[in-house]
N, C-alpha and C positions, 0 to 999 in steps of 0.2 A: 589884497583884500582879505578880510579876515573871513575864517569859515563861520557858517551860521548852521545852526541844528535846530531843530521845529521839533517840538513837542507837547504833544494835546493826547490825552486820555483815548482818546473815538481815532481812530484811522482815518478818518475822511477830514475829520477836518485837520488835521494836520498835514493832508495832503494837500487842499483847498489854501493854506498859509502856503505851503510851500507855492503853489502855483502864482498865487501871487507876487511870491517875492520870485520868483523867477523871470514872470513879464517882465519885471520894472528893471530887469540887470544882475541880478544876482545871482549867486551860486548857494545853493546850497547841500551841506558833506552828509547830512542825514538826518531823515523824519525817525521820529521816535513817538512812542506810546507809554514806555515807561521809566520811572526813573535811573532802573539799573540800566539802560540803552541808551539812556543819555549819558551818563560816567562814562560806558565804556567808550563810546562816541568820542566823547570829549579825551579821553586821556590818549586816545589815537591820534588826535588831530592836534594837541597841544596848546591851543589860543582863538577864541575866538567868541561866537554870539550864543548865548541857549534862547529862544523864542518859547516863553511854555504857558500852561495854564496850572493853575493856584493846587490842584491835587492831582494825584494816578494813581494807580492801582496797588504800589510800592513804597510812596512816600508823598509830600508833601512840597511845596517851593522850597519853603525855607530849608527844610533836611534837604534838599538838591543841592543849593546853592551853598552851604554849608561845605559838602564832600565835590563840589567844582575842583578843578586844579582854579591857579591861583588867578590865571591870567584868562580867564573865561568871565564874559559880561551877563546880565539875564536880565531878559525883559520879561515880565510879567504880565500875564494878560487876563483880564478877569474882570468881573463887574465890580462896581463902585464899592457896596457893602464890604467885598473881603481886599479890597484894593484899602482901603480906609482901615483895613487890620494891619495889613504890611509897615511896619513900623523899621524896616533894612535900609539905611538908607543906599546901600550900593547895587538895587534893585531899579532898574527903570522899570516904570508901570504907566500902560496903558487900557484905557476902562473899554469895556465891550458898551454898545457894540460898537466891533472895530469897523473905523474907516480909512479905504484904503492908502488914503493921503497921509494920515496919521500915524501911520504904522509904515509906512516909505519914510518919512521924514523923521522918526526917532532911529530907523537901522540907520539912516546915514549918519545921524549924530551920534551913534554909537560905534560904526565903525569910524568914523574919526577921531573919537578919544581913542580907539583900538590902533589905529596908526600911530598918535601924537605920543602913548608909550610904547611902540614898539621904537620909535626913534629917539626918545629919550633912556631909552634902553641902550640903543646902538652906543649911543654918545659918553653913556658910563665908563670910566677906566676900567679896563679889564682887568681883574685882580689877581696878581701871580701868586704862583705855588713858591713854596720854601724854596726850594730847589732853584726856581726859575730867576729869586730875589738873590738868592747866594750867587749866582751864576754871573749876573748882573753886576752887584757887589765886588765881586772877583776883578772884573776887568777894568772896575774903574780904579780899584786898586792898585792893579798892573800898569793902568795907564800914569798913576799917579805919580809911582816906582819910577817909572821906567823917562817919564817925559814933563817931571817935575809939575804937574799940575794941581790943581788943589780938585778937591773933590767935584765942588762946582763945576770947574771946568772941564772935569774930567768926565761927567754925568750931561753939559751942551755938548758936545765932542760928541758923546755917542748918540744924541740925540739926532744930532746933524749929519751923523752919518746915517742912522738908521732912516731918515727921512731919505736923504739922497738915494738911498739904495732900495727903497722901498722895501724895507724888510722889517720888522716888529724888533723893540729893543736886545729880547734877549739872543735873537739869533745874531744883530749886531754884535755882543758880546762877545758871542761864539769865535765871531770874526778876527774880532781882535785877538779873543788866544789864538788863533791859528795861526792870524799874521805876526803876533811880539816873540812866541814861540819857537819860529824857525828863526 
């Protein structure tokens, strides 16, 4: 579950948001008041909700969401008037007053796009270092060398072994020099 941060100008009522999202199931990592509380918030926590309203005492939404890290969502909460200014489109917004059905059934659609890329994230190729490609490179080389294969074959080879072995390619690699070496 992704974390969620509340943040409203007045204490009470961001503590009264927090109350509510806490009935309905959820967690939340910190009530804030202003917007330097919510960066720091957010850069501790890495990924998650801001719940806020349209100004504080330090900044504004949009200069918020601006300085977010990258993988942070924000809903916006505010009457129609400055809601109809918000022109971001990666701003969810919800008009006052808030009901509490309303505001339950936008965090869960928001932590659900907050899962569907965190798993689209997982699923990305992890992108090696120089180092990690040369290492790699090396052994299919060796293998090439040594067991007459063409690079292809040399590249399913370690694949199928890395699989077998449940170990990531380049430690595969590793392997192979260890075992063609002695």
């Amino acid at each position: 579950m992704a974390s969620i941060i509340v943040a409203f100008p007045k204490a009470e009522d961001a503590k009264n948001i927090r109350n509510i999202i806490v009935r309905n199931g959820y967690q939340v990592a910190a009530v804030c008041v202003s917007g330097a509380q919510v960066l720091q918030a957010a850069d501790n926590l890495g990924e998650g909700m801001v719940i806020c309203s349209y100004r504080f005492r330090d900044m504004q939404y949009d200069h918020l969401k601006e300085c977010l890290p990258r993988d942070f969502e924000m809903l916006l909460v505010a009457s129609e008037e400055i809601l109809d200014t918000c022109v971001a489109p990666d701003i969810v917004r919800l008009c006052l007053p808030l009901k509490v059905h309303d505001l339950m059934d936008t965090i869960e659609f928001m932590q659900s796009a907050i899962i569907r890329r965190q798993k689209k994230k997982k699923k990305m190729p992890k992108v090696r270092s120089e180092k990690e490609q040369k290492m790699i490179d090396a052994a299919k080389k060796l293998l090439m060398d040594r067991n007459s294969m063409t690079e292809e074959e040399a590249h399913r080879y370690m694949q199928k072994c890395s699989m077998d072995s449940g170990t990531n390619l380049v430690e595969t690699a590793e392997m192979v020099f260890a075992l063609m070496m002695n």
